[in-house]
C-alpha positions in Angstrom: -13.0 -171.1 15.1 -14.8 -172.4 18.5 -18.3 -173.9 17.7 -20.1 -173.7 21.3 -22.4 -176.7 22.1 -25.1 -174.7 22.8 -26.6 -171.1 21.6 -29.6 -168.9 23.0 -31.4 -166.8 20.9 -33.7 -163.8 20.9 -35.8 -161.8 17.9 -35.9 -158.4 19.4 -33.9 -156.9 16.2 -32.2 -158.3 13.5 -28.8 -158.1 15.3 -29.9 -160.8 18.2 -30.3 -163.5 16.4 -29.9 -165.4 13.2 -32.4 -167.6 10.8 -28.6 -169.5 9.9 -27.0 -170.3 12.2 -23.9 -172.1 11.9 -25.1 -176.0 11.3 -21.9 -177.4 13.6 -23.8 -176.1 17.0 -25.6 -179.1 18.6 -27.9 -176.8 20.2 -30.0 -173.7 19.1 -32.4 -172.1 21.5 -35.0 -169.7 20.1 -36.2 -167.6 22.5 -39.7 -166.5 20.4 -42.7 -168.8 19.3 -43.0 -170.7 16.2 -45.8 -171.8 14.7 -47.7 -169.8 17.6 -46.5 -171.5 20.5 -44.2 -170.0 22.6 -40.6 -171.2 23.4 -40.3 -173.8 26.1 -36.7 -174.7 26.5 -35.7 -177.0 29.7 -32.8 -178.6 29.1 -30.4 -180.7 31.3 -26.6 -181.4 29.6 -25.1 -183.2 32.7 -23.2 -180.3 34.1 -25.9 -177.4 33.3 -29.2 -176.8 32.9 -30.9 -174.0 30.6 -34.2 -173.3 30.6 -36.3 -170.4 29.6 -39.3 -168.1 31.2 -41.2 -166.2 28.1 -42.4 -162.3 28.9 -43.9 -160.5 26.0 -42.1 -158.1 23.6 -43.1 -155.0 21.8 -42.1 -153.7 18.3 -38.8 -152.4 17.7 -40.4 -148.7 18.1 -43.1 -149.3 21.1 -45.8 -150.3 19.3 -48.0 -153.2 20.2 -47.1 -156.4 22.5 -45.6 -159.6 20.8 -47.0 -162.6 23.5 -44.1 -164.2 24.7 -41.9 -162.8 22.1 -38.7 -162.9 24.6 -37.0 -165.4 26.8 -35.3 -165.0 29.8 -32.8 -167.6 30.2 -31.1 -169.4 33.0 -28.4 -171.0 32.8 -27.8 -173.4 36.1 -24.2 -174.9 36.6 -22.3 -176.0 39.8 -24.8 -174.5 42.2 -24.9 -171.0 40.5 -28.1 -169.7 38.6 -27.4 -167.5 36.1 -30.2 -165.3 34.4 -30.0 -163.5 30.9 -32.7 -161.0 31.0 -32.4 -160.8 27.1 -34.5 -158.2 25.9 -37.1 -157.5 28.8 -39.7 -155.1 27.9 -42.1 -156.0 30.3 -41.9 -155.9 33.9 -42.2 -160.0 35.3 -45.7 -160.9 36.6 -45.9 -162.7 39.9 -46.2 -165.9 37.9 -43.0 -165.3 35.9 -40.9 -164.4 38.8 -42.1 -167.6 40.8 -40.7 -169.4 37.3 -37.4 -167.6 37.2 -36.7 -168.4 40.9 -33.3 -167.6 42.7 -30.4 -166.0 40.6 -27.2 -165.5 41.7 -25.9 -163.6 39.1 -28.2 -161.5 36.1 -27.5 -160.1 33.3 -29.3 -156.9 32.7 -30.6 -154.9 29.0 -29.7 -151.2 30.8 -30.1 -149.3 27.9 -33.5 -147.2 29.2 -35.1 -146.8 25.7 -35.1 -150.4 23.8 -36.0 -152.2 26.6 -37.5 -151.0 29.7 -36.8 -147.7 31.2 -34.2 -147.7 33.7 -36.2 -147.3 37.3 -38.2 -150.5 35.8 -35.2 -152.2 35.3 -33.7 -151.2 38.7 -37.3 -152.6 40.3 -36.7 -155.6 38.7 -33.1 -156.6 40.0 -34.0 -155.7 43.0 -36.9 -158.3 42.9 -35.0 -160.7 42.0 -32.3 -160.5 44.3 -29.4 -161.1 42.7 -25.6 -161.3 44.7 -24.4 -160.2 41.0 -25.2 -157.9 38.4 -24.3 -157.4 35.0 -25.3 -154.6 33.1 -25.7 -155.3 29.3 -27.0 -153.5 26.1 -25.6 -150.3 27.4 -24.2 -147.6 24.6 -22.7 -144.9 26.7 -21.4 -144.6 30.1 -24.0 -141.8 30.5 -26.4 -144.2 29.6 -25.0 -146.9 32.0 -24.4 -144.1 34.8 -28.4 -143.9 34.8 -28.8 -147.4 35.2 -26.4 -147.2 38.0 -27.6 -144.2 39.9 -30.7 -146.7 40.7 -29.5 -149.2 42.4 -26.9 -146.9 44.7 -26.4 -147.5 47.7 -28.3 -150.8 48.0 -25.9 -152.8 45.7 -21.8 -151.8 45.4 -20.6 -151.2 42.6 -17.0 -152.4 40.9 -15.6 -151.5 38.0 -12.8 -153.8 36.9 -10.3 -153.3 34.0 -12.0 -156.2 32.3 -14.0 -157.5 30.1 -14.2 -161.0 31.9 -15.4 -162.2 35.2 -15.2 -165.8 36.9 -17.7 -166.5 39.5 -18.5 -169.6 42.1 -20.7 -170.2 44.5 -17.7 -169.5 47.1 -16.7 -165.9 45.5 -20.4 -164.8 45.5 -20.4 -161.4 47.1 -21.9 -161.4 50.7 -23.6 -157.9 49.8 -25.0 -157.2 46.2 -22.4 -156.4 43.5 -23.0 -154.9 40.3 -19.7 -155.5 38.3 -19.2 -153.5 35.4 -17.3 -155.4 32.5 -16.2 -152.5 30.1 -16.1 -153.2 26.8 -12.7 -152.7 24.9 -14.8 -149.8 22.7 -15.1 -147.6 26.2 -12.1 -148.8 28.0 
């Protein structure tokens, strides 16, 4: 099996991270505090950079806010920024979105119930002004349609027969692009 260099890591639920991971990976990046103070991950490996901004997290059913209990990570590698929105329950405050800065391409939680509601979401690519986005953490296509139905007609949207995309800063879309990558399960 492939061992990657480097793994990012959220507590949201059980399912998005692990206490073990596999002691071969150089790298692990926990995206929640320890010890009480929060996750601050800036990291340079030559050819990328990952660092983190922390927004806060509630419980798994709503209930009260964890402080800085999620990271959003960005990944930066030959001139593309690349931002995993992990878990976002919080809409970004001025202060977080000056730390996230540009992205070119972000991958979004559009689920509407786990994380933030799907409007919010919407609000918040659009903030950030991505040329790319990728919707993640969805369960249905009904679920992803409402997602979708947000950001129409201000970004296009592609749906490609795969599950894989390749992106440089010279196939960046002139116009924002959300690109649906279907999952084998819905395909």
């Amino acid at each position: 099996a492939v061992v990657p260099d480097i793994v990012t890591m959220n507590n949201a639920h059980d399912t998005h991270f692990t206490d073990h991971p596999d002691p071969r990976i150089p790298l692990v990046l926990r995206g929640w505090p320890t010890g009480g103070i929060p996750a601050a991950h800036d990291i340079d490996l030559g050819q990328m950079r990952i660092r983190n901004v922390t927004t806060d997290l509630r419980g798994p059913f709503g209930e009260g806010a964890r402080k800085d209990g999620n990271s959003i990570f960005i990944f930066e590698s030959a001139g593309l920024c690349i931002g995993h929105l992990s878990h976002l329950h919080q809409i970004p405050t001025p202060a977080q979105y000056a730390a996230i800065g540009r992205l070119d391409v972000v991958m979004v939680p559009v689920d509407g119930a786990y994380t933030m509601d799907v409007a919010d979401m919407a609000d918040v690519v659009r903030h950030l002004h991505p040329r790319i986005v990728l919707p993640m953490h969805w369960f249905s296509p009904e679920g992803l349609a409402r997602f979708l139905v947000q950001l129409n007609p201000d970004y296009t949207i592609t749906v490609p027969d795969t599950a894989e995309l390749l992106v440089s800063r010279a196939t960046l879309p002139v116009r924002p692009t959300v690109v649906v990558l279907t999952p084998t399960l819905f395909r």
